[in-house]
C-alpha positions in Angstrom: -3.2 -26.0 -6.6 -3.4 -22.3 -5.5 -5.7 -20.6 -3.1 -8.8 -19.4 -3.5 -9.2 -17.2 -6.2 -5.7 -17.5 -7.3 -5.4 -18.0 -11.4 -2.9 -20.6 -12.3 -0.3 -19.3 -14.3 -0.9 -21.8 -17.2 -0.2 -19.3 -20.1 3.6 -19.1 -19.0 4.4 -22.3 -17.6 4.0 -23.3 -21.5 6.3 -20.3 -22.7 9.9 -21.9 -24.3 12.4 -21.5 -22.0 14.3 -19.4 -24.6 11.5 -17.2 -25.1 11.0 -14.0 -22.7 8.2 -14.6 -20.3 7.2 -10.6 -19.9 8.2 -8.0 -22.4 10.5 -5.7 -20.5 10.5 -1.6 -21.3 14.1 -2.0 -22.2 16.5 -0.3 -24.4 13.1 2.3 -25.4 13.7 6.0 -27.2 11.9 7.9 -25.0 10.9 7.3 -21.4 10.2 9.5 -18.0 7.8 10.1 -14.8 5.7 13.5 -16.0 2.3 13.0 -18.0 0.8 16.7 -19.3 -2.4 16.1 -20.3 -4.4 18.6 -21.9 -1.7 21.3 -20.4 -2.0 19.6 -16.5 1.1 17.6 -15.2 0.9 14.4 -13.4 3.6 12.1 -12.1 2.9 9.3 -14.3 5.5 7.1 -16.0 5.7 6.3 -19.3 7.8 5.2 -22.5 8.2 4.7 -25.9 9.6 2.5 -27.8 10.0 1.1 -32.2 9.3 -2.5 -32.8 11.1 -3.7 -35.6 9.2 -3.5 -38.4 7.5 0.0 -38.2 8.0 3.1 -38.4 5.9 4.6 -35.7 6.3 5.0 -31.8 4.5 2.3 -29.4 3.8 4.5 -26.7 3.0 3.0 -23.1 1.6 4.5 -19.6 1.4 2.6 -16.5 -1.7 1.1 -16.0 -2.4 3.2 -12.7 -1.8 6.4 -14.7 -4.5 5.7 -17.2 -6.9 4.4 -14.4 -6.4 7.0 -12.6 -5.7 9.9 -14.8 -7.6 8.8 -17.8 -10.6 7.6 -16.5 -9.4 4.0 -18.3 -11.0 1.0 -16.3 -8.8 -1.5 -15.9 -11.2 -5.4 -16.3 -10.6 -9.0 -14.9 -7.6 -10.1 -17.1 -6.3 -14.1 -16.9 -3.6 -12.8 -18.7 -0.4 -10.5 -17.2 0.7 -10.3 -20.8 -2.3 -8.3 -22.1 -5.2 -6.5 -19.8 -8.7 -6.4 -20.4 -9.7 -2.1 -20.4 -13.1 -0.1 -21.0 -12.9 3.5 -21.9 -16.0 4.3 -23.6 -15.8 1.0 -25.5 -19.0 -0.9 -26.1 -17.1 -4.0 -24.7 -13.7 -4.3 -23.1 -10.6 -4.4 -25.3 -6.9 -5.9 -24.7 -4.0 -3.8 -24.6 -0.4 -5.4 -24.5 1.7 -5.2 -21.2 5.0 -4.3 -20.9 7.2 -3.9 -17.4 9.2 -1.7 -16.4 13.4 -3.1 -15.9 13.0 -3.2 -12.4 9.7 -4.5 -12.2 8.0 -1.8 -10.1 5.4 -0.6 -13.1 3.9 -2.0 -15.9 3.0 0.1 -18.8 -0.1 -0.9 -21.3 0.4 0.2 -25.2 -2.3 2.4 -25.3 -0.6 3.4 -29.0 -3.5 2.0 -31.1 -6.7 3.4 -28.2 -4.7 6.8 -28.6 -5.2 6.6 -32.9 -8.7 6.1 -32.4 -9.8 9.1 -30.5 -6.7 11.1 -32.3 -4.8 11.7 -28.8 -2.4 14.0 -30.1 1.0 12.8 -28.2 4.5 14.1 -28.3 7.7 13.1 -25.9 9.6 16.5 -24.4 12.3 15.0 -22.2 11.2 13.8 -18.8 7.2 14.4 -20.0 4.9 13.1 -22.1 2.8 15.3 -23.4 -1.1 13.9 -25.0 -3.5 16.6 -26.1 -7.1 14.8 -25.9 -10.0 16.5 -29.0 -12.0 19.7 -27.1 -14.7 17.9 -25.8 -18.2 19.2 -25.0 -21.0 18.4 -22.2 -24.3 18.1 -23.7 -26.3 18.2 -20.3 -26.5 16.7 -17.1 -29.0 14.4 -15.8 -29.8 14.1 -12.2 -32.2 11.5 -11.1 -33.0 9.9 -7.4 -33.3 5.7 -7.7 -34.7 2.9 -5.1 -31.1 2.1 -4.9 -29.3 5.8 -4.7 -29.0 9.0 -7.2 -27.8 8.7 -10.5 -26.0 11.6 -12.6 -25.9 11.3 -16.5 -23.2 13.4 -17.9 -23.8 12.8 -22.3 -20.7 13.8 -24.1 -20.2 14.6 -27.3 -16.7 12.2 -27.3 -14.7 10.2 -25.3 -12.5 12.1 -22.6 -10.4 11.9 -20.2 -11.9 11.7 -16.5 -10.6 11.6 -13.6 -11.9 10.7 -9.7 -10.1 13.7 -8.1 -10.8 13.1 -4.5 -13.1 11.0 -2.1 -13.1 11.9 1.0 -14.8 12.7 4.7 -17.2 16.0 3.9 -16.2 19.0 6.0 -19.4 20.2 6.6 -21.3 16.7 8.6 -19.2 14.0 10.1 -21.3 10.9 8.2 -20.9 12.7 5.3 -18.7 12.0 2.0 -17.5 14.4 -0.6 -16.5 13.2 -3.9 -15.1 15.9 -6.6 -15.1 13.9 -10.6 -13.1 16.0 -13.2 -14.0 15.8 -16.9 -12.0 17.5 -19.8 -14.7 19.0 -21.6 -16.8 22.5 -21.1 -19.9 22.7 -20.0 -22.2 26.0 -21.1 -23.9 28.0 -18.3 -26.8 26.8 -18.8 -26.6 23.5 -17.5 -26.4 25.7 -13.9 -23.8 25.8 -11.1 -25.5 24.0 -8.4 -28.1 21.2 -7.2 -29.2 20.9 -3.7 -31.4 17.4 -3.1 -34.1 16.1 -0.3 -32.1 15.8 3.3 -32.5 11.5 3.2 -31.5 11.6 -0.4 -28.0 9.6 -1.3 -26.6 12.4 -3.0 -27.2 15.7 -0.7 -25.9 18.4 -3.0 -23.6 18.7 -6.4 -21.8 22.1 -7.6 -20.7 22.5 -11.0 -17.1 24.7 -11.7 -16.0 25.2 -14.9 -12.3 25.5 -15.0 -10.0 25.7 -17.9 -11.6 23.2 -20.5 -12.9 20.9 -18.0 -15.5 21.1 -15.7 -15.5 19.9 -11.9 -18.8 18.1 -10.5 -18.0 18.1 -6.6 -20.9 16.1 -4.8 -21.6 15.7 -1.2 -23.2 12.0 -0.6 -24.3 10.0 2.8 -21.5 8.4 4.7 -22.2 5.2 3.6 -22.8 6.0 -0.5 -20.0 5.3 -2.8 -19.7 7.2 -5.4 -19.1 4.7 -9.3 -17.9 5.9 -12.6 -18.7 3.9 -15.4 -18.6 4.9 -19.2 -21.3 4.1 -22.1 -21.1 5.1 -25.6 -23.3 5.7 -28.8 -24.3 8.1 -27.5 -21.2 9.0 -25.5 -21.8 8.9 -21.3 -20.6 9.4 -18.2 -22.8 8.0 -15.8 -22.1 8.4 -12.0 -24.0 6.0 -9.6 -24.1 7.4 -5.6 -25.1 4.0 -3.6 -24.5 1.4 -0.7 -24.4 -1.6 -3.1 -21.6 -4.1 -3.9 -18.6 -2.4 -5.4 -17.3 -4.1 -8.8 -15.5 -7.7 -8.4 -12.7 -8.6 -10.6 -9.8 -10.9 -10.6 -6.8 -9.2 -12.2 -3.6 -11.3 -12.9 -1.0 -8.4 -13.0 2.6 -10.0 -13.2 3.3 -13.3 -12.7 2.9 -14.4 -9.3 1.0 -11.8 -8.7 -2.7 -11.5 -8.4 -4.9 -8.6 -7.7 -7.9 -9.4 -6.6 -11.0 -7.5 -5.2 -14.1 -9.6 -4.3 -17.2 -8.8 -1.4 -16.8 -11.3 1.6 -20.1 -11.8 3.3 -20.4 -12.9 7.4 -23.7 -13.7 7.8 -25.8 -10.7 6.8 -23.0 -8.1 6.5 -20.9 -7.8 3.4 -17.1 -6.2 3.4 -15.5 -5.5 0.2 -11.9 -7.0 0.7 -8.8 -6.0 -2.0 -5.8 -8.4 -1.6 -2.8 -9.5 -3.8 -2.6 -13.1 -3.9 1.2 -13.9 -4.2 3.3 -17.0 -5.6 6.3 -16.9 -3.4 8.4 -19.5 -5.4 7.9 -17.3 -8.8 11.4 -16.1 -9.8 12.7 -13.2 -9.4 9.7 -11.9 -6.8 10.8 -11.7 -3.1 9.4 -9.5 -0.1 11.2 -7.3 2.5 10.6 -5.0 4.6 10.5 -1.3 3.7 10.3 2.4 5.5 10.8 5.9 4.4 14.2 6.7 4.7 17.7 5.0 4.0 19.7 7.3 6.6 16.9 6.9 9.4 14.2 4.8 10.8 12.6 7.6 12.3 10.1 9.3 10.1 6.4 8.3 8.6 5.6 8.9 5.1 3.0 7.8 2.5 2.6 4.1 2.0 2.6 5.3 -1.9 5.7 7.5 -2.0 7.7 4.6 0.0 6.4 2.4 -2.7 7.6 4.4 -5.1 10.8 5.4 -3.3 11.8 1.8 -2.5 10.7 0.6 -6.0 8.5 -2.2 -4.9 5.9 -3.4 -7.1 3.8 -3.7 -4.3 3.1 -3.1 -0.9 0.7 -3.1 2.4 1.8 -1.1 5.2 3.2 -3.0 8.6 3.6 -2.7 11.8 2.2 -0.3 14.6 4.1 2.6 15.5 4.2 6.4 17.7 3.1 8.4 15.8 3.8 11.5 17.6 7.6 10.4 17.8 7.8 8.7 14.1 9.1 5.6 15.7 8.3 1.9 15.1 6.6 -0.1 17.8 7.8 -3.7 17.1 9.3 -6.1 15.4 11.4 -5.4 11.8 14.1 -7.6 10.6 15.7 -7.0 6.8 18.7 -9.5 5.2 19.5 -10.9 8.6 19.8 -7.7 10.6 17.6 -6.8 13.6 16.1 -3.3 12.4 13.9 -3.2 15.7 13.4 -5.4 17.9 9.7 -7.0 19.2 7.8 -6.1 21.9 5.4 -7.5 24.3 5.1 -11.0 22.4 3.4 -9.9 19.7 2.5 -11.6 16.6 4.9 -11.4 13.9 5.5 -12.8 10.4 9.2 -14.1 8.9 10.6 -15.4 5.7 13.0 -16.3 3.5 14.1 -16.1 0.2 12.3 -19.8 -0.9 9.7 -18.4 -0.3 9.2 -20.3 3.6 6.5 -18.5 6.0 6.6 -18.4 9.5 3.5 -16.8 12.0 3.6 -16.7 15.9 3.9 -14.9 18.9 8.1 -13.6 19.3 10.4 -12.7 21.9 13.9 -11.2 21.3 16.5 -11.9 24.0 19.7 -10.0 23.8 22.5 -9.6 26.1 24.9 -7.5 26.8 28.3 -8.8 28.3 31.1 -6.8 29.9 34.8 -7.4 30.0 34.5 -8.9 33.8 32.0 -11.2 32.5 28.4 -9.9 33.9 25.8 -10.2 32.1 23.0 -7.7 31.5 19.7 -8.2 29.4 18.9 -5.4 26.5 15.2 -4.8 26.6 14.7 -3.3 23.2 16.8 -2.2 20.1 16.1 0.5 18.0 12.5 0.7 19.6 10.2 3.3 19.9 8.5 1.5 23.1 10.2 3.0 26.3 11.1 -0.6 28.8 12.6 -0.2 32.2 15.7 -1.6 31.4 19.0 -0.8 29.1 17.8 0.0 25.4 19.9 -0.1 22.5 20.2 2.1 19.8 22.5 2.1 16.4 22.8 4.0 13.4 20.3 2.6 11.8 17.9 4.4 14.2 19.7 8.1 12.6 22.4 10.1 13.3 21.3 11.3 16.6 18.8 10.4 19.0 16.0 12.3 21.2 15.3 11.2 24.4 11.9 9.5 24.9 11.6 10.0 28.7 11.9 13.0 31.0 15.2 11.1 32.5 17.5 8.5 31.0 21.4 7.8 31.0 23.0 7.7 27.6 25.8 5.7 27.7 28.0 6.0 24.4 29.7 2.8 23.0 32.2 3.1 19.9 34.0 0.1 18.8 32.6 -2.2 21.4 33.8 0.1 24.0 32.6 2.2 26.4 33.7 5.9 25.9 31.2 8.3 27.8 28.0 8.6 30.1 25.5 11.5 29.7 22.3 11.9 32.0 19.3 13.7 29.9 16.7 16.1 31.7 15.7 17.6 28.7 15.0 17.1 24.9 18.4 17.3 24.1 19.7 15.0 21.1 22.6 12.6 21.6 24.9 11.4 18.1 24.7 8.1 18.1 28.4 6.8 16.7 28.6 5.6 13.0 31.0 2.5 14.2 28.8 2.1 17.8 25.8 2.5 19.6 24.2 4.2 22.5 23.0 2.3 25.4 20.3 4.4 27.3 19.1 3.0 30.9 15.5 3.9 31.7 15.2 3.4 35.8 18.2 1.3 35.8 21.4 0.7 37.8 24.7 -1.0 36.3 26.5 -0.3 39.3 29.9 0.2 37.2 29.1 -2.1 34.7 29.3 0.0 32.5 31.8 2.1 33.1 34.1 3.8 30.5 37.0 1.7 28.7 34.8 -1.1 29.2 34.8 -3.7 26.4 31.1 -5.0 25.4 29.6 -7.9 23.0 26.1 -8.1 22.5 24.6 -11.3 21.3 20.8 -11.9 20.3 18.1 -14.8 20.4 14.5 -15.4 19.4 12.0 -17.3 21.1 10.5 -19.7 20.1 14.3 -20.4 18.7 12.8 -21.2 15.1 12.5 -17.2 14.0 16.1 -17.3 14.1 16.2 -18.9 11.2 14.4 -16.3 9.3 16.1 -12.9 7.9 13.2 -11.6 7.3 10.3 -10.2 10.1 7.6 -8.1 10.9 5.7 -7.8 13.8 2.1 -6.3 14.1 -0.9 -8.6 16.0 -2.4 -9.8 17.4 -1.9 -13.0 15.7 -5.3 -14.6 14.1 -5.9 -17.8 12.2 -2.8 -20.3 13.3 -3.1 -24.0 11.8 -6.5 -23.3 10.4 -7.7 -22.1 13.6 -8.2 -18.5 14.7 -6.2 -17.8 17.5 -7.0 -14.1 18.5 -5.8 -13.5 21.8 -5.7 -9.5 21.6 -5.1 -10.0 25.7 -2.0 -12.2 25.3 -0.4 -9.5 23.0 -1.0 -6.9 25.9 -3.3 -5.0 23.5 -5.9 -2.8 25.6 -9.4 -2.5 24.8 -11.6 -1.3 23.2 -8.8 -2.5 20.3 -10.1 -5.8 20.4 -13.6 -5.3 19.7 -13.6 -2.1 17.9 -14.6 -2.4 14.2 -12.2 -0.5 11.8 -10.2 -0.4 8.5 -7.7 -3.8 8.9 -4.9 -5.0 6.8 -2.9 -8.0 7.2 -0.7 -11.2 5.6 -1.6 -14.5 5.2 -0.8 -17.6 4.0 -2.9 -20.6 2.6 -2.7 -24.0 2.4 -0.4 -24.3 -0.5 2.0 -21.8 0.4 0.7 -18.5 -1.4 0.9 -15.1 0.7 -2.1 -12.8 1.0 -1.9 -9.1 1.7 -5.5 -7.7 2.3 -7.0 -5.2 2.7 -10.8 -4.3 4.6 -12.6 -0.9 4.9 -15.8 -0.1 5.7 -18.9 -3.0 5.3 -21.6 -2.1 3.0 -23.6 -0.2 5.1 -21.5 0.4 8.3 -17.9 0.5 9.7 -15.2 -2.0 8.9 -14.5 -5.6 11.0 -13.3 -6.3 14.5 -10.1 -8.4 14.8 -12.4 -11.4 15.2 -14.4 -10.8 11.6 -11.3 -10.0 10.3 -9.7 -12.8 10.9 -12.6 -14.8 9.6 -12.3 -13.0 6.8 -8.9 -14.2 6.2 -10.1 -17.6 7.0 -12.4 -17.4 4.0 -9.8 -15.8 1.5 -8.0 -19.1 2.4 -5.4 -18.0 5.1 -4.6 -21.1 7.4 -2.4 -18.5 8.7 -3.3 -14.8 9.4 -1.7 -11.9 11.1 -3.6 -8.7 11.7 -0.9 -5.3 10.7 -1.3 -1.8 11.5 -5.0 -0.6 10.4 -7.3 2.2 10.8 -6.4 5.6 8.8 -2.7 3.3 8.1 -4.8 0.8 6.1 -3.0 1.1 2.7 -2.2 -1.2 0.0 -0.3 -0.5 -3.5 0.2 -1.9 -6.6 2.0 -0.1 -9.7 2.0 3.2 -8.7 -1.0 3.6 -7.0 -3.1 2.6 -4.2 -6.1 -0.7 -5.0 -7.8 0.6 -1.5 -8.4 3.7 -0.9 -7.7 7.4 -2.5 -4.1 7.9 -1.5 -5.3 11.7 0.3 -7.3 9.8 2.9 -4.1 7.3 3.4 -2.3 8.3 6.9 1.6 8.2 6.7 2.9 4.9 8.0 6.6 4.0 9.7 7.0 0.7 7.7 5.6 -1.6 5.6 6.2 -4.9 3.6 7.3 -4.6 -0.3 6.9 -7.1 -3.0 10.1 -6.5 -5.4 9.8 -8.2 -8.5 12.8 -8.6 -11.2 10.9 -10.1 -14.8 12.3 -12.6 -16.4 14.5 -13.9 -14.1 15.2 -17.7 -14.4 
């Protein structure tokens, strides 16, 4: 039995074992990452491909391209081998999946949708290029509701749209601005701009007519949402601005991997929650941890382009981190290898490859032994969070490394030996050894220990001693639902208030009953801000979680899936340090 929500994967199980589960974009004519529609270019992947038997092209995008580049709308779907879309259909219609080699895309044959509103579409090396029928806006209709405001765009066609940007107006705080792009003209006298009553949902809306498509930017009360949906015969647009319940489905989008969005309701406030509901034990899927750069650990970046750089199918960003400095603030562990090491006893998650969970409070103990047999205790690796103590940093950390504190003593190890001690009173940059390390004391005294031509071995434990077991972890907190139970303790993590009582944006992992992992994802309620740790972690509790761990939230609150993010428009995401990617290889046995 899965968890709640979670679709068994019936459809599959019953597949031949000779037969391909997933139809895999391989050995295709024509494939890339550019889509120019009507003469714009968007990074959007595609391909084509022959099946045997015809003589035309089967042409595929990714499913987040057409959502979010073709105004396509992407319908609950029990299936991962065909989806459920709308786009100006007068019910939804199934269009055949196909997945990319590595697994991080999945492109829908939109071959046959494309025939029927005579897309022109030719291939020119790395772009696709699909040349949409001139398209024409009758009028606009503007109307206030009980509910909201309500715009009526009539068409004389289907076209592409696209949601261009959502985010906090510049002109009042509690304001939203939304900006909805439509490829088709509009004549001057449908007017330029609106302005509405001061309490209305929808404040004001200016029309710009740019280049055979016109631009509807709208400014809307904080706590509106702006939702696209498309009619036809006669052809429409219609744009609702209101606080309701955002659209529910259940998506089943690989197998082993669910995409789910669904409103949770605590008593009379209702959250919206997006989460993936993952199968750990499916073949060929496996998590790790991810970050920006494969020379450094230093650096934030987009959740989205580290998706896309890592080639995850998926991901939620992580752990906390500085982010002045870049630097992570707790606990990462990849294939057996401390990346950086925990802090202050904070929850973590770790796994392994069969697809075992562990949740809980961790402690890394490492020590650092001399050739004359003393003993000294390494209070961080790789860290970001200055300890008074001796902190270690490798090559993993980047070439060189930047002194966090006014004064510290670099001491530079190669080979296990000590070759060279350094005191920093400036911003100065130290190399850190490709076959060593750097050990830098923060108000500390070896007294000789470490002197140079001294030999060194460093050796590393967890507690509680079971994490060692695991070569995969990421630490966050606090920790929240344990055995069924919450277990927030936001004071036993050392976090300070107001954190734990705050209510904001949250992500986090969990794990139910019967072993499937959740990565979630919570903004703002209907009608006010997002949970505090304790609503969140009952929140969890009701998507199932026995086990919960709250990750990095606020602006960092980002979650991906196929090239795009389920959550939130990617220029309101904040760059993150790290985060935790779902890899997924189809087919594998």
């Amino acid at each position: 039995m899965l968890g709640p929500g979670v679709l068994a994967v019936t459809p599959a199980a019953q597949t031949a074992a000779s037969q391909p589960i997933v139809q895999v974009a391989s050995n295709n004519i024509h494939q890339g990452n550019q889509i120019q529609l009507n003469g714009r270019t968007y990074p959007v992947t595609w391909t084509q491909w022959q099946n045997p038997g015809q003589s035309t092209l089967s042409t595929g995008i990714s499913d987040s391209g057409l959502n979010r580049r073709f105004g396509v709308d992407l319908t609950s779907s029990n299936d991962f081998r065909q989806q459920l879309v709308q786009w100006f259909t007068p019910k939804p219609i199934a269009l055949t999946t196909r997945f990319s080699e590595n697994g991080a895309y999945r492109y829908l044959d939109i071959s046959a949708l494309a025939r029927s509103v005579n897309w022109q579409i030719q291939p020119q090396g790395n772009v696709l290029k699909i040349q949409s029928p001139p398209s024409k806006i009758g009028q606009i209709r503007s109307g206030r509701q009980p509910w909201g405001h309500r715009l009526v765009i009539d068409l004389d066609q289907p076209t592409p749209w696209q949601l261009e940007r959502l985010t906090n107006s510049r002109t009042g705080k509690k304001d939203r601005e939304f900006i909805l792009s439509v490829d088709a003209t509009a004549s001057a006298r449908l007017g330029t701009a609106w302005k509405f009553p001061a309490r209305s949902a929808l404040k004001s809306l200016k029309v710009t007519r740019k280049a055979g498509r016109t631009l509807l930017s709208g400014v809307m009360a904080g706590t509106m949402r702006p939702r696209v949906w498309m009619l036809t015969n006669p052809n429409r647009l219609v744009i609702d601005i209101k606080a309701g319940v955002p659209e529910q489905r259940s998506i089943l989008w690989a197998p082993g991997i669910l995409r789910q969005e669904r409103v949770i309701a605590l008593g009379n406030r209702q959250y919206p929650v997006t989460w993936l509901a993952l199968s750990p034990q499916t073949p060929g899927l496996k998590l790790q941890p991810i970050w920006g750069s494969p020379n450094a650990l230093v650096g934030i970046h987009p959740l989205l382009s580290m998706a896309k750089g890592t080639q995850v199918a998926a991901a939620i960003n992580a752990g906390f981190f500085n982010r002045k400095n870049k630097t992570p603030l707790g606990a990462i562990r990849q294939n057996g290898q401390w990346i950086s090491s925990p802090i202050l006893n904070r929850g973590v998650v770790a796994w392994n490859q069969q697809g075992q969970f562990q949740m809980g409070r961790l402690n890394l103990q490492q020590t650092l032994s001399n050739s004359g047999g003393q003993r000294l205790s390494i209070v961080s690796l790789d860290s970001g969070y200055p300890q008074k103590g001796i902190a270690r940093y490798t090559p993993t950390w980047g070439p060189t490394y930047t002194p966090i504190l006014k004064t510290e003593k670099i001491i530079t190890v190669v080979e296990n030996r000590v070759v060279s001690e350094q005191v920093s009173t400036s911003a100065k940059s130290f190399a850190i050894p490709k076959n060593g390390y750097l050990l830098v004391l923060r108000s500390f005294d070896v007294r000789g220990a470490l002197s140079p031509g001294t030999q060194l071995q460093v050796q590393a434990s967890t507690t509680p001693a079971s994490f060692n077991a695991f070569p995969n972890i990421v630490g966050a907190g606090p920790l929240l639902v344990s055995n069924g139970q919450v277990v927030l303790n936001a004071k036993a993590e050392q976090f300070r208030p107001p954190f734990d009582t705050q209510a904001a944006p949250r992500s986090g992992i969990g794990q139910t009953a019967d072993g499937t992992i959740l990565l979630a994802a919570v903004h703002n309620r209907m009608g006010g801000p997002g949970p505090t740790l304790k609503e969140w972690a009952f929140i969890m509790q009701r998507l199932g979680a026995v086990n919960a761990l709250n990750l990095d939230g606020g602006s960092s609150t980002s979650l991906y899936l196929g090239g795009q993010l389920l959550d939130r428009h990617p220029v309101t995401a904040a760059r993150v340090q790290n985060g935790i990617g779902v890899f997924w290889q189809p087919n594998a046995r």
